[in-house]
PDB file of N, CA, C and O in Angstrom:
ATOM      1  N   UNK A   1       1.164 -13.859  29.405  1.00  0.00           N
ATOM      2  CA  UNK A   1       0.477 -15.109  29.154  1.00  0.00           C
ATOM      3  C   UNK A   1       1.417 -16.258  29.497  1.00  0.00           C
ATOM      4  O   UNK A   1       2.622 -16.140  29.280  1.00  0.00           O
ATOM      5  N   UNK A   2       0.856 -17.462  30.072  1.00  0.00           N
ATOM      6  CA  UNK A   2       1.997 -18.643  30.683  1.00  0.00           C
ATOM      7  C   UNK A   2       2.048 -19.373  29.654  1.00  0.00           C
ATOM      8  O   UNK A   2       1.172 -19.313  28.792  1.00  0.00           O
ATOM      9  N   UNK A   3       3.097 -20.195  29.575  1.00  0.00           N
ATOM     10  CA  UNK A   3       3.482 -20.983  28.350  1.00  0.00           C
ATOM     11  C   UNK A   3       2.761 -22.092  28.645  1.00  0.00           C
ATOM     12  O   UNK A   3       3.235 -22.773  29.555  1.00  0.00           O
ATOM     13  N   UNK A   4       1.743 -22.483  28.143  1.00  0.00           N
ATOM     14  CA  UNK A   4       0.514 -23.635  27.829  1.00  0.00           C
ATOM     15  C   UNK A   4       1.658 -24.623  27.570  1.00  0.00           C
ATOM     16  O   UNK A   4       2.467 -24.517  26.648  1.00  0.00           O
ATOM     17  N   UNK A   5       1.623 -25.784  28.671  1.00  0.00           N
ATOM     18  CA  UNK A   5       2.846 -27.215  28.140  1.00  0.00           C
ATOM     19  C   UNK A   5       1.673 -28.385  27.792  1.00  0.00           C
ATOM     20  O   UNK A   5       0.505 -28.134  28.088  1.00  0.00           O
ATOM     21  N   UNK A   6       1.950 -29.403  27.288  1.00  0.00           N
ATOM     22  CA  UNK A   6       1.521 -29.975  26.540  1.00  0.00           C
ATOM     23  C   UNK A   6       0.571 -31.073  27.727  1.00  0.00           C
ATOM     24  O   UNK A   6       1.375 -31.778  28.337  1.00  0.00           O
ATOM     25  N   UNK A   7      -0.551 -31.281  28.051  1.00  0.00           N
ATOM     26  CA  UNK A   7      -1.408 -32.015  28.330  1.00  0.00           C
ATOM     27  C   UNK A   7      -2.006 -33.504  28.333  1.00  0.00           C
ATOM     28  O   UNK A   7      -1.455 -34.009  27.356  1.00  0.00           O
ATOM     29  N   UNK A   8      -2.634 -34.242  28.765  1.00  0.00           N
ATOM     30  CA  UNK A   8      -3.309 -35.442  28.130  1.00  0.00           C
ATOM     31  C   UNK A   8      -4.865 -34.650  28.083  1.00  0.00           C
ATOM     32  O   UNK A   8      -5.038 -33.550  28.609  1.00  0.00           O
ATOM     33  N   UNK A   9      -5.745 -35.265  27.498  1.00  0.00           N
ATOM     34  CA  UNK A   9      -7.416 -35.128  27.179  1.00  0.00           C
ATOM     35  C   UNK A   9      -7.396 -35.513  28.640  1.00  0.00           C
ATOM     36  O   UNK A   9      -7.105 -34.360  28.960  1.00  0.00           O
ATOM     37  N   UNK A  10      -7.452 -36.126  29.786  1.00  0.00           N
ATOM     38  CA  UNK A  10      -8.011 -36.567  30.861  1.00  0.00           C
ATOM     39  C   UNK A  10      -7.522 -35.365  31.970  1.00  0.00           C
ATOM     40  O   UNK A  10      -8.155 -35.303  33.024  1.00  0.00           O
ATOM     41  N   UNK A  11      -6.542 -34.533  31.770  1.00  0.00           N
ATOM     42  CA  UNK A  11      -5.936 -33.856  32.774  1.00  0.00           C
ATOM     43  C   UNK A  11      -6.891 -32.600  32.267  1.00  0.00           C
ATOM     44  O   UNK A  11      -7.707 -32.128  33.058  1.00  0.00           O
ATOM     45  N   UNK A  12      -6.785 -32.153  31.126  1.00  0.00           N
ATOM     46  CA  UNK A  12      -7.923 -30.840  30.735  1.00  0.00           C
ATOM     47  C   UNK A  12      -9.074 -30.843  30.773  1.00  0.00           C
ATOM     48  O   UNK A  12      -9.741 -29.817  30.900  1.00  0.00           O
ATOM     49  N   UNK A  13      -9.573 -32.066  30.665  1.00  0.00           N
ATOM     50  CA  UNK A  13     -11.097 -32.505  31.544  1.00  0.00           C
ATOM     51  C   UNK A  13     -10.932 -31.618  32.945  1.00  0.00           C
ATOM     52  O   UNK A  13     -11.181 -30.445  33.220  1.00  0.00           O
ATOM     53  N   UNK A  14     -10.294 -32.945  33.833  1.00  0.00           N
ATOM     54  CA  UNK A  14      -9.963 -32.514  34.425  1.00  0.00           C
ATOM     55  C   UNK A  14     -10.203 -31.252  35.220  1.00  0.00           C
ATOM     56  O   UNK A  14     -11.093 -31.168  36.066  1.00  0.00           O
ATOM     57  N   UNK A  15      -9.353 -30.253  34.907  1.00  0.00           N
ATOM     58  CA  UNK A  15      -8.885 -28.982  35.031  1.00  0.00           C
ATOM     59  C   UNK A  15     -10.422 -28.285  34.670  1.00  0.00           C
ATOM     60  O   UNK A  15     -11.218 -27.860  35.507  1.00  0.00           O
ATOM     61  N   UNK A  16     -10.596 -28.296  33.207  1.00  0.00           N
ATOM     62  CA  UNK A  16     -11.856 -27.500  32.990  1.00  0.00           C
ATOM     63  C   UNK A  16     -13.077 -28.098  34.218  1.00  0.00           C
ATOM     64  O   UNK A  16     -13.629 -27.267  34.940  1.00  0.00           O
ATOM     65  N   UNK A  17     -13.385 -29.488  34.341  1.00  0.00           N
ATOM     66  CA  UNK A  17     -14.196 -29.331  35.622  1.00  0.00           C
ATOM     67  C   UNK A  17     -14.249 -28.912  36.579  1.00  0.00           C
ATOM     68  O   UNK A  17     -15.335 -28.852  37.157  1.00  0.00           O
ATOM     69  N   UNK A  18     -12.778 -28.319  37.307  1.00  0.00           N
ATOM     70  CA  UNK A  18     -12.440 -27.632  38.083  1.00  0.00           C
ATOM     71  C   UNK A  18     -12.915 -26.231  38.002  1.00  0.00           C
ATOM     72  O   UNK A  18     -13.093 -25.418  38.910  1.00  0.00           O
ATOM     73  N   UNK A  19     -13.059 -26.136  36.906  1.00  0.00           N
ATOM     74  CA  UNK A  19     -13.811 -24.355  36.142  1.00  0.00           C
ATOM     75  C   UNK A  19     -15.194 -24.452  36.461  1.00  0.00           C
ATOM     76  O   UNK A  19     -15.571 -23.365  36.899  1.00  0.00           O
ATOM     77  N   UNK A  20     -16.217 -25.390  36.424  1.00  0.00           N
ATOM     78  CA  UNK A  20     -17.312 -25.562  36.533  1.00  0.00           C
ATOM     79  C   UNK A  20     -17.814 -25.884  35.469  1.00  0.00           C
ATOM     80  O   UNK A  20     -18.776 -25.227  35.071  1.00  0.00           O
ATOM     81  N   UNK A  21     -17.275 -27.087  34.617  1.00  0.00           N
ATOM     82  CA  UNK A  21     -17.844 -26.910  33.347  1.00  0.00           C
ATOM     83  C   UNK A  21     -18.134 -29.145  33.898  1.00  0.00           C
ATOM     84  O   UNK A  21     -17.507 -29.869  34.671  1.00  0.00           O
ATOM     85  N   UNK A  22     -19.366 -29.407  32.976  1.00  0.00           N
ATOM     86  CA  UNK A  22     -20.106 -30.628  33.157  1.00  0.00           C
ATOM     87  C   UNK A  22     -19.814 -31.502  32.028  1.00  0.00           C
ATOM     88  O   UNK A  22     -19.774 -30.868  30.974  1.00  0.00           O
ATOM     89  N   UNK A  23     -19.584 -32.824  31.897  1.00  0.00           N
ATOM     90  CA  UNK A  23     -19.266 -33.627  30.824  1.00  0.00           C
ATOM     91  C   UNK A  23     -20.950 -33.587  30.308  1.00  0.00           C
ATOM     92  O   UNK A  23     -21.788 -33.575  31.209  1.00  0.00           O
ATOM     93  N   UNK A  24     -21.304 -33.573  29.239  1.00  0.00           N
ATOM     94  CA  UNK A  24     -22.768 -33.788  28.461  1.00  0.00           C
ATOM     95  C   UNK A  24     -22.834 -35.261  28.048  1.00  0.00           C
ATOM     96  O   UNK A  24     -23.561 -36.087  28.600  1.00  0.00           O
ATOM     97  N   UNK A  25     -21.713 -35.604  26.659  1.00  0.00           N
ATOM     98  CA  UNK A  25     -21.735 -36.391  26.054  1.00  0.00           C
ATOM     99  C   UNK A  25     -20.409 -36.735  25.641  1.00  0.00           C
ATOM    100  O   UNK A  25     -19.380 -36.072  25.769  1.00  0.00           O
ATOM    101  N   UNK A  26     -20.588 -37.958  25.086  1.00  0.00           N
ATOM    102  CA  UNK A  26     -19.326 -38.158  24.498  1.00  0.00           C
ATOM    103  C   UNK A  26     -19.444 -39.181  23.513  1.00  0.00           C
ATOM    104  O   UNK A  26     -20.329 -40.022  23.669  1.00  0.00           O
ATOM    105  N   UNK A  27     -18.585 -39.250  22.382  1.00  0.00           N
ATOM    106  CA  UNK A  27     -18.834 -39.433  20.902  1.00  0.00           C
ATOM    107  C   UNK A  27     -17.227 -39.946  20.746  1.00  0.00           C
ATOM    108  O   UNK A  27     -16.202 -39.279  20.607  1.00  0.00           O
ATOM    109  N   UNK A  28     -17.470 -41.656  20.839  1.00  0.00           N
ATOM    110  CA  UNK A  28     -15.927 -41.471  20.067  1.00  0.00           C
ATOM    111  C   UNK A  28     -15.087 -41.069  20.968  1.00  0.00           C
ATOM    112  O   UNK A  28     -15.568 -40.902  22.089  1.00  0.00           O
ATOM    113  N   UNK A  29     -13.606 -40.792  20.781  1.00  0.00           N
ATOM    114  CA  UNK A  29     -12.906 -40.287  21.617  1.00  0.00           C
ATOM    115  C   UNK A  29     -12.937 -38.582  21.806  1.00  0.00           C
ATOM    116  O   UNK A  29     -11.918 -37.910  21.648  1.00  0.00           O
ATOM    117  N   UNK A  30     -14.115 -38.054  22.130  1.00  0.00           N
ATOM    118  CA  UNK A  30     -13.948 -36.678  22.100  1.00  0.00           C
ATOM    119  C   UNK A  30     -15.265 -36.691  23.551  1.00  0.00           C
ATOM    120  O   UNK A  30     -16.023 -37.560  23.982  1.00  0.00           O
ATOM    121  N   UNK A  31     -15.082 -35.721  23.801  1.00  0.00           N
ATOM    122  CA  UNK A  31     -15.934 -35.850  25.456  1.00  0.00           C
ATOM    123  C   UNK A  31     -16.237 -34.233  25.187  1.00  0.00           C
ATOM    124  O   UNK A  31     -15.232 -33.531  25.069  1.00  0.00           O
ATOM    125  N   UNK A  32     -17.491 -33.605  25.084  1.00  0.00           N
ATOM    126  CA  UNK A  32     -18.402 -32.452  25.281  1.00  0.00           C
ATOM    127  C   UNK A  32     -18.762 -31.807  26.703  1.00  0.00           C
ATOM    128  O   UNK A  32     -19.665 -32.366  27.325  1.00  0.00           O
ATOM    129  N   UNK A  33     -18.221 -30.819  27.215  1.00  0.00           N
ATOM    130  CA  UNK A  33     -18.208 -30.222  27.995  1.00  0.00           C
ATOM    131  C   UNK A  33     -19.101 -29.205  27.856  1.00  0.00           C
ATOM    132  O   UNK A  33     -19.388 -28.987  26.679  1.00  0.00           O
ATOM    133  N   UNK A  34     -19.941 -28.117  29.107  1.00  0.00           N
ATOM    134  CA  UNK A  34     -20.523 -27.333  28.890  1.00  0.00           C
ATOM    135  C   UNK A  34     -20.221 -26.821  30.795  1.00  0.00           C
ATOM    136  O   UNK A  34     -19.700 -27.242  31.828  1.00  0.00           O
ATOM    137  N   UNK A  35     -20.924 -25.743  30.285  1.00  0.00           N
ATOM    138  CA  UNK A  35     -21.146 -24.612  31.362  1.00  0.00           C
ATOM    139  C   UNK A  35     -22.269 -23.849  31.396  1.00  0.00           C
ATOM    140  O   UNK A  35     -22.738 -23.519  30.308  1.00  0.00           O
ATOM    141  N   UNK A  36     -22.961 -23.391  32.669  1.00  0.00           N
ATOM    142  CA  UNK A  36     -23.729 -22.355  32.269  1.00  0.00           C
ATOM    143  C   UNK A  36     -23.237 -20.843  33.001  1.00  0.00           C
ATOM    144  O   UNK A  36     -22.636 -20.590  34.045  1.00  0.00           O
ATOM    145  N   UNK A  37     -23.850 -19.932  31.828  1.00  0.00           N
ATOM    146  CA  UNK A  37     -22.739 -18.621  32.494  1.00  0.00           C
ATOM    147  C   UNK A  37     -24.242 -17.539  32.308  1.00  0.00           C
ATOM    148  O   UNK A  37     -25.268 -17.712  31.651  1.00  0.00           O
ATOM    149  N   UNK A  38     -23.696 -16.145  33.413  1.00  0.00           N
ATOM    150  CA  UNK A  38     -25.307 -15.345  32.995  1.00  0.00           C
ATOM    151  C   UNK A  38     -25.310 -15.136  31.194  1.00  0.00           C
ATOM    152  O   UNK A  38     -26.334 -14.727  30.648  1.00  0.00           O
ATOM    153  N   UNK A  39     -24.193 -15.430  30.470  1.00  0.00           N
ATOM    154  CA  UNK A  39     -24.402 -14.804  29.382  1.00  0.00           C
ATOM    155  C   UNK A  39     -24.761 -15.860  28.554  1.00  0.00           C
ATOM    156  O   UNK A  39     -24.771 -15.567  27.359  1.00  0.00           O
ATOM    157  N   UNK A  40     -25.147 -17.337  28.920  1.00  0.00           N
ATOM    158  CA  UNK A  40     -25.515 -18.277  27.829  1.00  0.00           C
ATOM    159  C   UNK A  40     -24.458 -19.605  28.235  1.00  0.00           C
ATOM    160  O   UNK A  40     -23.548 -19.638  29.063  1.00  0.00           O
ATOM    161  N   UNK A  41     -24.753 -20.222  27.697  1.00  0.00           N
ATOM    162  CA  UNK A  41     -23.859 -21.610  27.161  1.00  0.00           C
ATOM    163  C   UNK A  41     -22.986 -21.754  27.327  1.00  0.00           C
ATOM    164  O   UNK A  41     -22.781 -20.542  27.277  1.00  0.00           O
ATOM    165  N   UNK A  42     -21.743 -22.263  27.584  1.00  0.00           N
ATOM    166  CA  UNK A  42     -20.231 -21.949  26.756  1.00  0.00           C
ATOM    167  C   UNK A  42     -20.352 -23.980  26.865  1.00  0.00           C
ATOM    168  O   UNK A  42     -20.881 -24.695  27.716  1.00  0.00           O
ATOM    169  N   UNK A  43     -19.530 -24.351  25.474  1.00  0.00           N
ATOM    170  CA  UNK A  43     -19.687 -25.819  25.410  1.00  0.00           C
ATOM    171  C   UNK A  43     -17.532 -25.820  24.648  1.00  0.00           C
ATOM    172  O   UNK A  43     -16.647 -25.053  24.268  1.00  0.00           O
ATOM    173  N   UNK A  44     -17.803 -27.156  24.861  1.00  0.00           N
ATOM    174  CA  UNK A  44     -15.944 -26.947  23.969  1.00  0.00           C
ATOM    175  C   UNK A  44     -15.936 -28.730  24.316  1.00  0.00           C
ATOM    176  O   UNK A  44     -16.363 -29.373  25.276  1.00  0.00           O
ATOM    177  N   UNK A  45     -15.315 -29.088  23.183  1.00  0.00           N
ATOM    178  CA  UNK A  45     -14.840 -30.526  23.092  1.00  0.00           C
ATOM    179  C   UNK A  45     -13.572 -31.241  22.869  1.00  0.00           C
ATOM    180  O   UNK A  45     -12.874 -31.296  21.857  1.00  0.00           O
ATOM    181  N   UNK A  46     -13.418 -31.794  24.069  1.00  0.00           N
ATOM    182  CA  UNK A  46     -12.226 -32.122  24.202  1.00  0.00           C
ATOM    183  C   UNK A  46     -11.899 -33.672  23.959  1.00  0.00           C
ATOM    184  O   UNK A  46     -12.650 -34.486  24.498  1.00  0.00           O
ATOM    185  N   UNK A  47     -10.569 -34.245  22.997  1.00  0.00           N
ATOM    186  CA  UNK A  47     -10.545 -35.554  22.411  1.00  0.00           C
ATOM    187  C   UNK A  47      -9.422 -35.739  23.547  1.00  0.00           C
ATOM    188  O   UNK A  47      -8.672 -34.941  24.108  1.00  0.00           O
ATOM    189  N   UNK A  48      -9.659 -37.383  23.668  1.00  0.00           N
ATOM    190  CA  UNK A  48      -9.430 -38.328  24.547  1.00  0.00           C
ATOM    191  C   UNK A  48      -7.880 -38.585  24.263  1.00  0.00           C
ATOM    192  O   UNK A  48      -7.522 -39.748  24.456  1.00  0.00           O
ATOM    193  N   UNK A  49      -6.774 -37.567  23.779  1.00  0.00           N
ATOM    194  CA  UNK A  49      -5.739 -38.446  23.235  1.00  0.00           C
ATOM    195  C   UNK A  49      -4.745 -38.117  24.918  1.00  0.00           C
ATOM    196  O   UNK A  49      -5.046 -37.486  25.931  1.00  0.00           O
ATOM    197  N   UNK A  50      -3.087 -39.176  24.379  1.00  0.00           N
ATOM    198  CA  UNK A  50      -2.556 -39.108  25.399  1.00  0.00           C
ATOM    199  C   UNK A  50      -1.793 -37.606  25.909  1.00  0.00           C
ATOM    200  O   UNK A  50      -1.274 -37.250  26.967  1.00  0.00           O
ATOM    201  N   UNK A  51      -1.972 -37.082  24.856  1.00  0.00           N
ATOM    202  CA  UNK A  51      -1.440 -35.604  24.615  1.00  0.00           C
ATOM    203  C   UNK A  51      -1.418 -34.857  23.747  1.00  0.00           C
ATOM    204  O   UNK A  51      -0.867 -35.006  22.657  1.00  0.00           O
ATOM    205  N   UNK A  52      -2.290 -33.554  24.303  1.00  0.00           N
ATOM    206  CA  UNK A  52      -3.080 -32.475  23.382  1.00  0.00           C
ATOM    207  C   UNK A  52      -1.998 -31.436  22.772  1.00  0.00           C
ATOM    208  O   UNK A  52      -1.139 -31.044  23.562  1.00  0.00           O
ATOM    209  N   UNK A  53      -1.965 -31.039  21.685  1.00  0.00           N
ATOM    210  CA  UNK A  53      -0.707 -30.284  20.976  1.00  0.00           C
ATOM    211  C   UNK A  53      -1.096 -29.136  21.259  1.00  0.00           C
ATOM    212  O   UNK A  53      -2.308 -29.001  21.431  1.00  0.00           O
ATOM    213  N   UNK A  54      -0.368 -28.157  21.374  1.00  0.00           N
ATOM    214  CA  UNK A  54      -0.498 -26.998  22.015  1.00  0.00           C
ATOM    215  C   UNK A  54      -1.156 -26.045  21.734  1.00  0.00           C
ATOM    216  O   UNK A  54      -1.388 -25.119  22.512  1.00  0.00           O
ATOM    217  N   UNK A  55      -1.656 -26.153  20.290  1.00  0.00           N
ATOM    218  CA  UNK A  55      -2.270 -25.334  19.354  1.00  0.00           C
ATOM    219  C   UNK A  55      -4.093 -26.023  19.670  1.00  0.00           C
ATOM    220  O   UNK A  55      -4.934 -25.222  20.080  1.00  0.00           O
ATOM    221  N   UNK A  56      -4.420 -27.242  19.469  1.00  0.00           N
ATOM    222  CA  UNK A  56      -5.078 -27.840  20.463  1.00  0.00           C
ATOM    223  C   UNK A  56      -6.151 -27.485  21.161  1.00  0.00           C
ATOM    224  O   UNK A  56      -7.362 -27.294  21.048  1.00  0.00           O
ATOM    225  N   UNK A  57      -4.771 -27.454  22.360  1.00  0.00           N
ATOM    226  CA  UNK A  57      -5.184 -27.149  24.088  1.00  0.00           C
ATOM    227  C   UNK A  57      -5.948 -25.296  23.412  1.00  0.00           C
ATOM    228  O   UNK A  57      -6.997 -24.862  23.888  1.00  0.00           O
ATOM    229  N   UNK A  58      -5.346 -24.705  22.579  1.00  0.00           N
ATOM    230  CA  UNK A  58      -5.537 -23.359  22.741  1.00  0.00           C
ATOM    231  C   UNK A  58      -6.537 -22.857  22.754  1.00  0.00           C
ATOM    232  O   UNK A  58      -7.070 -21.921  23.350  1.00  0.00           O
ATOM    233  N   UNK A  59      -6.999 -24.173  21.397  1.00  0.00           N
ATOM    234  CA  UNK A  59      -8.129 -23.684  20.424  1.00  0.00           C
ATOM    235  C   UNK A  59      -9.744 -24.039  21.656  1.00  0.00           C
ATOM    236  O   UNK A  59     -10.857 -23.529  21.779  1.00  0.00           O
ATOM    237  N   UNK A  60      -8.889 -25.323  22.416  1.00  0.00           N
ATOM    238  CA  UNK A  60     -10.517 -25.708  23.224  1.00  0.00           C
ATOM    239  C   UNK A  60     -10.150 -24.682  24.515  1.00  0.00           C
ATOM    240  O   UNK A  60     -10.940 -24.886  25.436  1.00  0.00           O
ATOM    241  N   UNK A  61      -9.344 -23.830  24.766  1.00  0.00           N
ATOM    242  CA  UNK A  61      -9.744 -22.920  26.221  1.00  0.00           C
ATOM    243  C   UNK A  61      -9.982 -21.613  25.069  1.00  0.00           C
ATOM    244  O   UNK A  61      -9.853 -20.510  25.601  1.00  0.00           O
ATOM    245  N   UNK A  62     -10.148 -21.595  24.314  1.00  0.00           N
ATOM    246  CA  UNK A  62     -10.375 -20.196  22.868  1.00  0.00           C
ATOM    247  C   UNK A  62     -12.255 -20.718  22.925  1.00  0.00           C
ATOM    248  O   UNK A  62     -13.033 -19.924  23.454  1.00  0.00           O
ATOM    249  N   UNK A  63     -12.689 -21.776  22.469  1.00  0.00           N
ATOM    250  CA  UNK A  63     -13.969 -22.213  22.541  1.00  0.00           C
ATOM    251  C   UNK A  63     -14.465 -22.419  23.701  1.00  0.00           C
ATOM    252  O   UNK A  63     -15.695 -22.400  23.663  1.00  0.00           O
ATOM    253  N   UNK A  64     -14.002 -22.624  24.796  1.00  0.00           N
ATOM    254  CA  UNK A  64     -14.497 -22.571  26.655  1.00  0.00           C
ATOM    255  C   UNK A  64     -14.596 -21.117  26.816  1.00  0.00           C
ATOM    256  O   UNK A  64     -15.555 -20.736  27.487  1.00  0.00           O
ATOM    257  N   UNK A  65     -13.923 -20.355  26.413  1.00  0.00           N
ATOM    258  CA  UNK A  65     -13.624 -19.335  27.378  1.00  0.00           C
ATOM    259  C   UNK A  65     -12.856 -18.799  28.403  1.00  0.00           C
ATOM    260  O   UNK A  65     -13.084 -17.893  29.205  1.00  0.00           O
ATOM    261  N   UNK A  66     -11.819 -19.594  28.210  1.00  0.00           N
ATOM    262  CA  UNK A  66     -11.048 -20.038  29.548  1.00  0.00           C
ATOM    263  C   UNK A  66      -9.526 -19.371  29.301  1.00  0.00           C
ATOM    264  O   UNK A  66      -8.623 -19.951  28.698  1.00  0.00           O
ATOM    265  N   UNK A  67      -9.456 -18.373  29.742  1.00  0.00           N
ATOM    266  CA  UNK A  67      -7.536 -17.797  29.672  1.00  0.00           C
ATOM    267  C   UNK A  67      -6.801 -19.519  30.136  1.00  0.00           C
ATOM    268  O   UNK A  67      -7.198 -20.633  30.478  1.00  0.00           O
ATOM    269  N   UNK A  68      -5.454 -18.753  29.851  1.00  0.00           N
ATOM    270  CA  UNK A  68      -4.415 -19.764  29.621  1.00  0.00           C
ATOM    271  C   UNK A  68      -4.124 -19.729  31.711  1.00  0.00           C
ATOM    272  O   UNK A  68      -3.555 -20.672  32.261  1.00  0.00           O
ATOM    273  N   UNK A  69      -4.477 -18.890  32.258  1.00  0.00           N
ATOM    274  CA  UNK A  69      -3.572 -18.212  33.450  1.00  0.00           C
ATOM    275  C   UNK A  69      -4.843 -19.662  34.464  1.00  0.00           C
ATOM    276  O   UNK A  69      -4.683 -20.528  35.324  1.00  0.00           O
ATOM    277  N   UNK A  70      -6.082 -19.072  33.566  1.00  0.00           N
ATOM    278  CA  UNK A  70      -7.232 -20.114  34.914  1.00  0.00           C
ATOM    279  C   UNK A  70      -6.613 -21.168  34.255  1.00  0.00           C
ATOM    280  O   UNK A  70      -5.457 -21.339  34.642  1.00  0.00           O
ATOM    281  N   UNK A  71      -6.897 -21.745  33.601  1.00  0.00           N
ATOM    282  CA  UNK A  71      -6.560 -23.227  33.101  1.00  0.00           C
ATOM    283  C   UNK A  71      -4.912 -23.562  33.942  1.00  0.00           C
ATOM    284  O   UNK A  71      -4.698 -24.581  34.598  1.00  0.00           O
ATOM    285  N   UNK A  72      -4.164 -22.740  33.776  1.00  0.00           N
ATOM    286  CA  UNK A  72      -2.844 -23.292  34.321  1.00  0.00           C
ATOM    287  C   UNK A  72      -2.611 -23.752  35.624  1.00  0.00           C
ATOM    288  O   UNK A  72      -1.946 -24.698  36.048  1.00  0.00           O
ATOM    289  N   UNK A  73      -3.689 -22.393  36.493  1.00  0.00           N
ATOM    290  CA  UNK A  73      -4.002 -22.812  37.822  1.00  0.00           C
ATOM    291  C   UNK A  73      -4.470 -23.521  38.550  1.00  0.00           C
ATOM    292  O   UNK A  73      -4.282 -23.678  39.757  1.00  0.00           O
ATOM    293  N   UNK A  74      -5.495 -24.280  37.448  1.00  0.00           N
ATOM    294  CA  UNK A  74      -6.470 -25.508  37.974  1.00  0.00           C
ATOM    295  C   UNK A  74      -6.114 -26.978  37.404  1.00  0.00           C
ATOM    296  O   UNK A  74      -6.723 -28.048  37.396  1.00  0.00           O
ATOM    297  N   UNK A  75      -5.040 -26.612  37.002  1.00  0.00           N
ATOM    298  CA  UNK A  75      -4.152 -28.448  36.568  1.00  0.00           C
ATOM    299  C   UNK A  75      -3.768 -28.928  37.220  1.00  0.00           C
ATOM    300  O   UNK A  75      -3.244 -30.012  36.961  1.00  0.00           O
TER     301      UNK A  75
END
């Protein structure tokens, strides 16, 4: 597993759009992402700060669906 380094909210946007995932909404400083996959939904929300703590970043590619290895590749 690659060592997840620390992020802004605009670069993991970002990146996850690179995954195929669509901004929905956004509330506040937090921005709602989604995807559609054959198996359903996948949604995960990501807050607007200047940098996401690592535990974080984990928890919204843990709620995407997203290994640490795609996410690293598409930053």
């Amino acid at each position: 597993m690659p060592k997840l380094r620390r992020v802004s909210g605009k670069e993991a946007i970002r990146a996850l759009e690179r995954l195929g995932f669509v901004q929905v909404r956004q509330r506040g400083s937090h921005i709602v992402l989604k995807k559609s996959t054959p198996e359903g939904d996948v949604g995960c929300a990501v807050p607007l700060h200047h940098e996401l703590a690592v535990g974080t970043l984990r928890g919204i590619l843990r709620q995407a669906k997203v290994t640490p290895d795609e996410f690293m590749e598409n930053l």
